[in-house]
N, C-alpha and C positions, 0 to 999 in steps of 0.2 A: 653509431647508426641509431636511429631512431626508431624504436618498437610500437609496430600497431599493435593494441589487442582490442577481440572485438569485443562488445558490451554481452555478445549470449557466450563467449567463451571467456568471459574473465573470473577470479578466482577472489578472493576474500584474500589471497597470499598475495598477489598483481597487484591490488590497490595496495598495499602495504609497503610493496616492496618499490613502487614505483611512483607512487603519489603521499608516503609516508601518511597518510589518514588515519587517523585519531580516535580511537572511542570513547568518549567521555561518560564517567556515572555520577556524576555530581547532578545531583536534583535543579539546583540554580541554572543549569546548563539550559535543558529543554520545558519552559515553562510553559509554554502554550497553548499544551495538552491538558492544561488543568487550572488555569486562571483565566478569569473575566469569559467564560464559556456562554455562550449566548444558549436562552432557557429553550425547552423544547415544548412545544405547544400537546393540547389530549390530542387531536388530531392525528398531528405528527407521530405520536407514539400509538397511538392507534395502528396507524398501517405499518410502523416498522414491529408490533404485534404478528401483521398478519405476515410480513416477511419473515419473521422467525417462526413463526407456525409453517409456513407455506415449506418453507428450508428444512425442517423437521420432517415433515411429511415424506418429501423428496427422498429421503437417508432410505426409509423403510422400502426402496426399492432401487439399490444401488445396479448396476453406475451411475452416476448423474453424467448427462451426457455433455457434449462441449459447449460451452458458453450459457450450460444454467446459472454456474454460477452469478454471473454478469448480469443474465438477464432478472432472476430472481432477487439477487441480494444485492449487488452495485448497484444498478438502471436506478432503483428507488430511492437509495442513498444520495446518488448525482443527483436526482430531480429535487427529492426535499431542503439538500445545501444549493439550491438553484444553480449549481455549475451547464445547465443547459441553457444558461438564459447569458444574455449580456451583461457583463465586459469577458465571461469565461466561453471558452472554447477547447473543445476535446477534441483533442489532433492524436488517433491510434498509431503505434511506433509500430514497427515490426515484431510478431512475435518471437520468442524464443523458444526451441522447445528443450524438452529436457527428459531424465533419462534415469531410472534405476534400477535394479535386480532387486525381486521381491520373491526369494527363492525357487530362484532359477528362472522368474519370466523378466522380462525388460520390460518394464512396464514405462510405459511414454507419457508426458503433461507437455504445458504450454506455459510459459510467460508472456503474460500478454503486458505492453505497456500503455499506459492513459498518459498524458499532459495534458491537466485541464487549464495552469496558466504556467507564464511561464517561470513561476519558484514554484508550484504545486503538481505531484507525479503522483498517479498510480500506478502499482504494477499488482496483477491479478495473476494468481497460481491455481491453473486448472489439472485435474488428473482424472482421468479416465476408470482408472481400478484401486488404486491406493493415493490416500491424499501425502501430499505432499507439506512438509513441514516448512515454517515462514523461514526457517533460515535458508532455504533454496535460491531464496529469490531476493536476499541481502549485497551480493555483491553488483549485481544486475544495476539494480535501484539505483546502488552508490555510485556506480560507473554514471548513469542518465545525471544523475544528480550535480557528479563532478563535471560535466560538458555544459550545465547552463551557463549562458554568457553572462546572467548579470553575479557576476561573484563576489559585489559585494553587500550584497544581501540574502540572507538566510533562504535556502531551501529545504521544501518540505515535503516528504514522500509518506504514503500507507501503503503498505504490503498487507495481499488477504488473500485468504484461500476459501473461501465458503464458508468456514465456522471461524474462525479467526481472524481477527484483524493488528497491527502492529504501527506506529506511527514512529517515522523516524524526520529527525530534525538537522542538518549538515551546517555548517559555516564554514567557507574558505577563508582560513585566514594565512597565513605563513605556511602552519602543516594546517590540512582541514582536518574540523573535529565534526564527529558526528555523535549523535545518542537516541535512543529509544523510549517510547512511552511504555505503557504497563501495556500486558497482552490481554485484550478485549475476547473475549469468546461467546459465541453463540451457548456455549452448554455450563456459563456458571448460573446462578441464580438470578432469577429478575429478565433482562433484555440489556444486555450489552451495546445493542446497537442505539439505545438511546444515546451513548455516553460517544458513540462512533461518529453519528449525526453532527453530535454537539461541536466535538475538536472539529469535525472538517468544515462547519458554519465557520469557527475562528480563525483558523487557518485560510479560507478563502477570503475574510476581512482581512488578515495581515498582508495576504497575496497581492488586492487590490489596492491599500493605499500605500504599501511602500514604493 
């Protein structure tokens, strides 16, 4: 018999156990998060300046409510890598929501998912009272990721939650392999989101001409 399972109930154990998916840590594996990265203009770091400012501000009077995240710190992201413009198009998936015990209360978020082309996925983790950690929204990703038709070229996904960002890389090949870039964050030193910018300029180049 053949098992459906849905993308907001599948598990990090399901793709394993069922798509035998691969984690690779080899560096050579996912380079594209860190080679030939196209420069970022003062401009452009100027306003993702004032998005990490602005993102900071927001904390000091928690909760952030739903879809600041998006609106605050994505929206800007997508405009500056021009995924609003032509040949990309942002087609919203269904959300998922999602669900934990934060002593004693059930506290509720959302997976929201992006396709801006079709080897390039965002999926955005919003929380209402406690954030939610990028592993939540790991098997989600890899589920959307495993259903794109074209399988045999690379697809590309970022997981983020407001202060974090995560890039991950998949190929179907025989068993598919995936792996992860380094974890980008709004609260180390400097602007993280310069270097967020940069990979999703590249990764929209590699989208379009493959």
């Amino acid at each position: 018999m053949v098992q459906t399972i849905q993308a907001r109930n599948i598990t990090q154990d399901d793709l394993d156990t069922n798509f035998k998916i691969e984690w690779i840590e080899d560096d050579h594996f996912f380079r594209e998060w860190q080679d030939n990265l196209p420069e970022i203009s003062d401009a452009e770091k100027q306003r993702l300046d004032r998005v990490k400012a602005s993102y900071r501000h927001l904390l000091k009077r928690p909760p952030l409510l739903e879809n600041t995240v998006k609106m605050v710190v994505l929206s800007p992201l997508l405009d500056l890598a021009d995924f609003y413009l032509s040949p990309f198009h942002v087609t919203s998936e269904k959300s998922v929501e999602i669900s934990a015990e934060d002593e004693g209360v059930i506290v509720r978020g959302q997976l929201d998912i992006l396709a801006l082309f079709g080897q390039l996925w965002v999926l955005v983790i919003e929380s209402k009272q406690v954030g939610f950690s990028l592993e939540v929204g790991i098997p989600q990703l890899l589920a959307y990721m495993l259903a794109t038709p074209n399988r045999d070229r690379p697809t590309y996904g970022l997981l983020m939650n407001g202060s974090n960002f995560m890039f991950v890389k998949l190929i179907q090949l025989e068993i598919p392999q995936y792996a992860f870039s380094r974890w980008f964050s709004m609260f180390n030193p400097g602007n993280d989101l310069y270097n967020v910018l940069s990979v999703l300029k590249r990764l929209g180049q590699l989208a379009i001409s493959n």
